[in-house]
C-alpha positions, -999 to 999 in steps of 0.1 A, spaced: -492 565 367 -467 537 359 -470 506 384 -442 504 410 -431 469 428 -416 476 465 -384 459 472 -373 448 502 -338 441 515 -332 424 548 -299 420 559 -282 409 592 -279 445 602 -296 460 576 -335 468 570 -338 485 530 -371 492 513 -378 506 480 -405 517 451 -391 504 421 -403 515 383 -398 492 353 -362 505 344 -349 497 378 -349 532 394 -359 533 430 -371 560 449 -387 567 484 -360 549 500 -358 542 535 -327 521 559 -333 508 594 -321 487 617 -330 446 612 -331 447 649 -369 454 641 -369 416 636 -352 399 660 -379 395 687 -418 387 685 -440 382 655 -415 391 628 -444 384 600 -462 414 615 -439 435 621 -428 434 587 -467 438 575 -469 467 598 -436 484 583 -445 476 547 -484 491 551 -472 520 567 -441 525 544 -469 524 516 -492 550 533 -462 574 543 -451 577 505 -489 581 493 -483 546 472 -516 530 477 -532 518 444 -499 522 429 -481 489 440 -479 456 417 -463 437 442 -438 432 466 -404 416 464 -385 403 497 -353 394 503 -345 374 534 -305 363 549 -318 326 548 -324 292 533 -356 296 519 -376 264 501 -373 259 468 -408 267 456 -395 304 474 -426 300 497 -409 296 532 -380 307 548 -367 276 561 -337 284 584 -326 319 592 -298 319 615 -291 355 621 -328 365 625 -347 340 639 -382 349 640 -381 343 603 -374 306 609 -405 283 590 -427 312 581 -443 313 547 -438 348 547 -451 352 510 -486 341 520 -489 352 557 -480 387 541 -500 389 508 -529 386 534 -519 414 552 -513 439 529 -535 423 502 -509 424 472 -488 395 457 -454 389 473 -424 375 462 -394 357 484 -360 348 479 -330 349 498 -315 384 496 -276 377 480 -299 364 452 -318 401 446 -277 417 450 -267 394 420 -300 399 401 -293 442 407 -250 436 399 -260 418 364 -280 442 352 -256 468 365 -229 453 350 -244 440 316 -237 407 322 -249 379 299 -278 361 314 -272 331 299 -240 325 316 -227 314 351 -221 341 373 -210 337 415 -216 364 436 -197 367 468 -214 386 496 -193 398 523 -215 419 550 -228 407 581 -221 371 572 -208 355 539 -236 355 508 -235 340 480 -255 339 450 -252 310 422 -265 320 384 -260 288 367 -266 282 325 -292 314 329 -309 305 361 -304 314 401 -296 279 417 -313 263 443 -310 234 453 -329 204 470 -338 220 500 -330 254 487 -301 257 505 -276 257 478 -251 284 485 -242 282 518 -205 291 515 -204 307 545 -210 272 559 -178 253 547 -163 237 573 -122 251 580 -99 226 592 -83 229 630 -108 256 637 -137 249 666 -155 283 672 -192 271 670 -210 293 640 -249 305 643 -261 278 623 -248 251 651 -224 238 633 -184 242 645 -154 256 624 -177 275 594 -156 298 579 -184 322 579 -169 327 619 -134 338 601 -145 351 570 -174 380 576 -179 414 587 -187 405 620 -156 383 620 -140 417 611 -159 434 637 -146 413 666 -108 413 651 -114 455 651 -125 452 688 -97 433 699 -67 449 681 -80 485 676 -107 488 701 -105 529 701 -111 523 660 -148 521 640 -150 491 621 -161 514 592 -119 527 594 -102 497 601 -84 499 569 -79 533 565 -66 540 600 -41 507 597 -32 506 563 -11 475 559 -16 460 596 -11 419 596 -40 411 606 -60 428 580 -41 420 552 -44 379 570 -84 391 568 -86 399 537 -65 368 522 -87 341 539 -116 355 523 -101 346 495 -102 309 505 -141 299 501 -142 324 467 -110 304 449 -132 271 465 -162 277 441 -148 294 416 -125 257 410 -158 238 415 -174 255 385 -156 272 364 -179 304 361 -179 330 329 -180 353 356 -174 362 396 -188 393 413 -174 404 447 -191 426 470 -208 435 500 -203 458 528 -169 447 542 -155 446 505 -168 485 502 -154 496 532 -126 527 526 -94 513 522 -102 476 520 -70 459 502 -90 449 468 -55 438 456 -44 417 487 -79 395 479 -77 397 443 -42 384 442 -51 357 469 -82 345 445 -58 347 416 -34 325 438 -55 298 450 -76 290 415 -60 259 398 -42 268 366 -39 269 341 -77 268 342 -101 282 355 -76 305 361 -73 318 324 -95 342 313 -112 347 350 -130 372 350 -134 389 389 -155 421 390 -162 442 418 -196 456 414 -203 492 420 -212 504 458 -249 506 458 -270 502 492 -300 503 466 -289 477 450 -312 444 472 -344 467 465 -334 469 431 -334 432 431 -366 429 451 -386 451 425 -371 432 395 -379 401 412 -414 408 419 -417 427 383 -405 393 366 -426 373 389 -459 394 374 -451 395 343 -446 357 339 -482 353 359 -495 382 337 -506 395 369 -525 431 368 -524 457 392 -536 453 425 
């Protein structure tokens, strides 16, 4: 039978895994809770989901590798995850080894907005020898950065970090430490807490169907709009992909932020010829990623099945 890679998505509310086959299809999926990982030995608890996950779906003997992706700064030789503010017990692990031990198969890490944008250009067709952004709104504010035909890391790998620009005149402390990120304005749990205060009889999940219109959505959705039109004037990509959670949600004003972008980029360039997509809803898609990255990983180590 063909060789599978298992991809792994964790989000900050999220928990995906997935067997993914050459073309990019994945099956046995499975979505829990990322609260799995936000006390104790994460590293095992992760091992222990991932060896039962395998056992569960009879995949032993089947499995290439494994392909991880984690909301965090991780190094830029993708061997530790350096700084995870949302899930702590991920802080300065080298996951990749600690868990190729315990499940004896080759892992690969990176952070998880990266594995969305690898899944969105494939869906999308998108050249891979351009500059593509991706723009992450769930939990927090991802983002992705495919420059010249490679992801972007950085010195420290931390390269990215829009969530972490600082706002002006604003002095709510963020999780990373640091006061006035616009991740604390500009995220779904921002939109969580706004939900609570305004409409606290109303999901989150129906914010914008159930107040169609309302201020202080419309207010929501513009601002996001702020640190997109920031990178997008900083460089100049062929291409910008928008999604997430909160940008997926029914009803969301895609034309309130589209118009907001639109407004904010400098003309006459890069505004001419921008190019924003919104990529197709998929809660597959950072598996996807996971299994191509671990795919691509063994086929440039000519790795064989384990």
């Amino acid at each position: 039978m063909e060789p599978l890679c298992i991809g792994i998505d964790i989000g900050g509310t999220n928990f995906r895994i997935g067997a993914v086959d050459a073309g990019g299809a994945v099956s046995c999926f499975e979505r829990h809770s990322s609260d799995l990982f936000r006390a104790g030995d994460a590293a095992g608890v992760l091992a222990h989901v991932l060896l039962g996950y395998r056992e569960r779906h009879g995949l032993r003997g089947r499995i290439a590798g494994v392909g991880i992706g984690v909301p965090a700064v991780v190094s830029r030789d993708k061997q530790v995850v350096r700084s995870a503010p949302n899930l702590p017990g991920f802080d300065a692990l080298a996951l990749p080894k600690i868990l190729s031990e315990a499940v004896c198969l080759p892992v690969f890490l990176d952070r998880d907005v990266n594995l969305l944008l690898r899944s969105d250009m494939r869906a999308l067709v998108l050249d891979r020898q351009t500059t593509v952004l991706g723009f992450y709104v769930g939990t927090g504010f991802g983002n992705a950065l495919y420059l010249d035909g490679r992801f972007y890391a950085g010195k420290n790998g931390a390269a990215g970090e829009l969530g972490h620009i600082p706002l002006l005149g604003f002095s709510v402390t963020c999780a990373c430490g640091n006061v006035g990120c616009c991740e604390v304005r500009c995220s779904g749990r921002a939109l969580e807490h706004l939900v609570k205060r305004l409409f606290p009889e109303t999901p989150v999940q129906r914010a914008f169907v159930d107040h169609p219109g309302h201020p202080a959505l419309l207010r929501f959705a513009r601002e996001l709009a702020v640190p997109i039109a920031t990178e997008i004037n900083i460089l100049d990509p062929d291409c910008a992909v928008l999604s997430g959670g909160v940008l997926e949600m029914p009803g969301f004003p895609k034309s309130e932020l589209l118009d907001a972008v639109t407004a904010h980029v400098r003309k006459p360039y890069p505004a001419t010829g921008l190019d924003l997509r919104f990529s197709p809803a998929d809660a597959m898609r950072g598996v996807r990623g996971g299994g191509l990255l671990a795919a691509e990983a063994l086929h440039k180590a000519n790795a064989k099945l384990v």
